[in-house]
N, C-alpha and C positions, 0 to 999 in steps of 0.2 A: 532662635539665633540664626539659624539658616536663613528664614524667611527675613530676618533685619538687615543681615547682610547682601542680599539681593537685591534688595529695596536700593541699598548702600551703594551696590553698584551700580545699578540703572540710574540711578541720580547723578553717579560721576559720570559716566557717558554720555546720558542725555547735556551737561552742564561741558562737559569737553567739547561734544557736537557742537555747541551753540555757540562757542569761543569760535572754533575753526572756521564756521559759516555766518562770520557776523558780517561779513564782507558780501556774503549772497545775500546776505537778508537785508542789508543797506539797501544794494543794489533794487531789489524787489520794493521797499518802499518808496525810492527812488522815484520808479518809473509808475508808478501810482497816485504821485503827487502833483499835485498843482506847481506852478515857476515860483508863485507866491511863496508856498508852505517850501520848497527847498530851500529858498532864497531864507525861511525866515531864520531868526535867531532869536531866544536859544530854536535848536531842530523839534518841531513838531513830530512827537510820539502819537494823536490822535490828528486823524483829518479822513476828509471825504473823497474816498479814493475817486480815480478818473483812470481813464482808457485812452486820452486823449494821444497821450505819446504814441502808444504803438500805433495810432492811425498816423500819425505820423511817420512813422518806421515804414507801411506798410503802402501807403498812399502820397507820400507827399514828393509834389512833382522836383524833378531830379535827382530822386531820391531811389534808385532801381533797388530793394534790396527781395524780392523774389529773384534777380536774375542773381543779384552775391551771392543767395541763398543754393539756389542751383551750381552753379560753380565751386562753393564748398563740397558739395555732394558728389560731382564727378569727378572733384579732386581727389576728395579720403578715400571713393569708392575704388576707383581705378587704381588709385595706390596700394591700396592693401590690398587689391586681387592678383596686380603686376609685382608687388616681394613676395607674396606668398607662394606665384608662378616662377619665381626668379630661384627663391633662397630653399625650395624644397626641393630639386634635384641637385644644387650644389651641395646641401646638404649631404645628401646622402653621397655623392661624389667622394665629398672630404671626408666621412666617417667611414664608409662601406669598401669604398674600389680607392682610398688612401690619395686621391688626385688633390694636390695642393695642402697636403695637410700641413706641412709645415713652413710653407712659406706665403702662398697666396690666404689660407686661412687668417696670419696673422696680418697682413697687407690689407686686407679687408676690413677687419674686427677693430684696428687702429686706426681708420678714418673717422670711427665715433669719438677718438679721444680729442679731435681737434675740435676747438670752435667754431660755427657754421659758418661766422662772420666774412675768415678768410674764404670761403672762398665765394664770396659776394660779386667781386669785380671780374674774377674769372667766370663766371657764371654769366653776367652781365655781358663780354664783351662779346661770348661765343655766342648765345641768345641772339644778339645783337647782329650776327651774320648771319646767322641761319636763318633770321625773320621769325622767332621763338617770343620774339617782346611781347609782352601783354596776352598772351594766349595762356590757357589752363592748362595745353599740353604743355608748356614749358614750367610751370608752376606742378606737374606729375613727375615730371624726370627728375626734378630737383629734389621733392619728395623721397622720390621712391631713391637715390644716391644720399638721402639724408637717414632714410629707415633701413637701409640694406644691413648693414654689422648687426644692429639688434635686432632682427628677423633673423638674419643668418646663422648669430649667436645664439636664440633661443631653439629655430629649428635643431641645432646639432647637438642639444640637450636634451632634447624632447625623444630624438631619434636614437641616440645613444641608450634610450630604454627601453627601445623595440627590441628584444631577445632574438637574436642571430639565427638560432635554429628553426624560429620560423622560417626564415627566407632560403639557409639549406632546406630544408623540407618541400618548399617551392620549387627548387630550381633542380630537385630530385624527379621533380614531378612534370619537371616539362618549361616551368618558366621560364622566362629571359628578364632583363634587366626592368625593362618598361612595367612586363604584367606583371611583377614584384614592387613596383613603385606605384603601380595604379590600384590592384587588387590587394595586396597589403597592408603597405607603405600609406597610405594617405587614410583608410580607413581608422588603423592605430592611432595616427595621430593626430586623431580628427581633434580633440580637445588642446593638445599646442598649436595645430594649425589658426583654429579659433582665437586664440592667446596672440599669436602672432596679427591677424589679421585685425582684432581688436586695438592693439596697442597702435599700429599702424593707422590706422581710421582716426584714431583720436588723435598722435601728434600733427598728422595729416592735416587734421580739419583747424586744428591751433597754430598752424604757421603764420605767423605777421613776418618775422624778419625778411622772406622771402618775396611777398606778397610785396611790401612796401616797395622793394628793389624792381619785380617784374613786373608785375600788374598797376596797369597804369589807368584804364578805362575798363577795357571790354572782359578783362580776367579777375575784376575784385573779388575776392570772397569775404564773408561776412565778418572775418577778425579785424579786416580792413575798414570794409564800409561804417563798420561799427565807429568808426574813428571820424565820419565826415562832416558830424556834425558840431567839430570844434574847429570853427569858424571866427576869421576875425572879430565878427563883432561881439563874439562872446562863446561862453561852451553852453549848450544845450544839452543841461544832466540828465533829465529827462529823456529825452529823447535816446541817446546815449544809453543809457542804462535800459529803457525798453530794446534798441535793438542788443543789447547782451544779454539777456532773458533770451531772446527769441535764436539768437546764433546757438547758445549753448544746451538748447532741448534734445537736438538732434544726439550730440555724443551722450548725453545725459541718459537719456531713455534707451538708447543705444546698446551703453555700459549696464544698464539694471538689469533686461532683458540677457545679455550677454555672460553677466558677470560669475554665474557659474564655472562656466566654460573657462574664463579665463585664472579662477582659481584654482580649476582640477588642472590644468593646464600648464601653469609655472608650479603649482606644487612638484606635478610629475615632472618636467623637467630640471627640479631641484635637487632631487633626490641621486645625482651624478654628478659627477666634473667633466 
């Protein structure tokens, strides 16, 4: 009976998976088919796949998407290195030495409840003076003011389960405020830090709405480029759907390799308010 019911459940999971990812697995036969076999009707379930697309994707002139590709990269990276530098000493600020705890805390934690939308034209118009247009640094500060409440929020979760008497027992011992945040602080909460850094990377790397508004040539990154080859004279699904395979490897492989981390990581910061 044990063993029937096991059976029972890996059937429903494997049969659930397959529901949730019918959209990836489109996508992936998509980009494998001929213009023909897309185009055809009813949808061919058997055909001879091709690679054509992604040479495409990879090679076809006007079509930079190593440089989108790299640009994604310096975005998510730098983003999630700069909240993680940002939201770990504030962190410990608001919980530890009580600075801002009740009002700049909540000031902060409240910009995620708005919609990014508004503040598109403000963004645009400052950008727009600083000489910020179309560059990736301006596509990272946007980021990193889009990721700040939920880094900051989980940092002071994460933190709040660091037990206090370690850091008296520090500061009995000789520390100051830094070698308690260097030598402690950051070791402990190496697995939210991970948490944060990850969740970061991934919104990070899936920004379009931003992307559409600033990046205009020189700063595309690939949720964008991904989009250029629906063109007047028609959509190229194909194509299209090879470069959405290839954008979304990076966080993908990313997340598996990661994904430890970021379980022990919100579990432990769960277990508080």
């Amino acid at each position: 009976m044990k063993s029937t019911k096991g059976w029972r459940i890996t059937i429903t999971v494997i049969f659930i998976a397959f529901i949730l990812n019918i959209p990836l697995i489109n996508t992936i036969f998509t980009s494998l088919k001929t213009e023909g076999d897309i185009s055809a009707q009813p949808p061919k379930f058997w055909f001879t796949p091709t690679f054509e697309h992604f040479q495409n994707v990879l090679y076809a002139a006007g079509y930079d998407f190593p440089q989108f590709f790299l640009n994604s990269i310096f975005l998510a990276v730098s983003t999630s290195l700069l909240v993680i530098l940002i939201c770990l000493p504030s962190a410990y600020a608001i919980v530890r030495l009580g600075f801002g705890r009740k009002h700049l805390m909540p000031f902060a934690t409240g910009l995620r409840l708005f919609p990014p939308i508004i503040f598109a034209i403000p963004y645009y118009m400052m950008f727009q003076y600083l000489g910020l247009l179309d560059t990736v640094t301006g596509l990272v500060l946007i980021n990193i003011f889009l990721n700040l409440p939920l880094g900051l929020l989980l940092m002071i979760g994460f933190l709040r389960e660091v037990p206090r008497e370690i850091e008296e027992s520090a500061v009995i011992d000789g520390c100051n405020v830094f070698q308690i945040l260097l030598k402690i602080i950051i070791p402990l909460m190496g697995p939210g830090i991970a948490s944060v850094g990850i969740l970061t990377f991934i919104f990070s790397w899936n920004d379009y709405l931003f992307a559409v508004i600033i990046a205009l040539k020189n700063a595309t990154p690939v949720t964008l480029g991904s989009t250029m080859f629906i063109t007047s004279w028609g959509i190229k699904w194909g194509d299209i759907s090879a470069a959405t395979l290839l954008s979304i490897l990076p966080p993908l492989l990313f997340t598996f390799f990661a994904q430890r981390y970021l379980v022990k990581g919100l579990s432990a910061g769960s277990l508080k308010g």
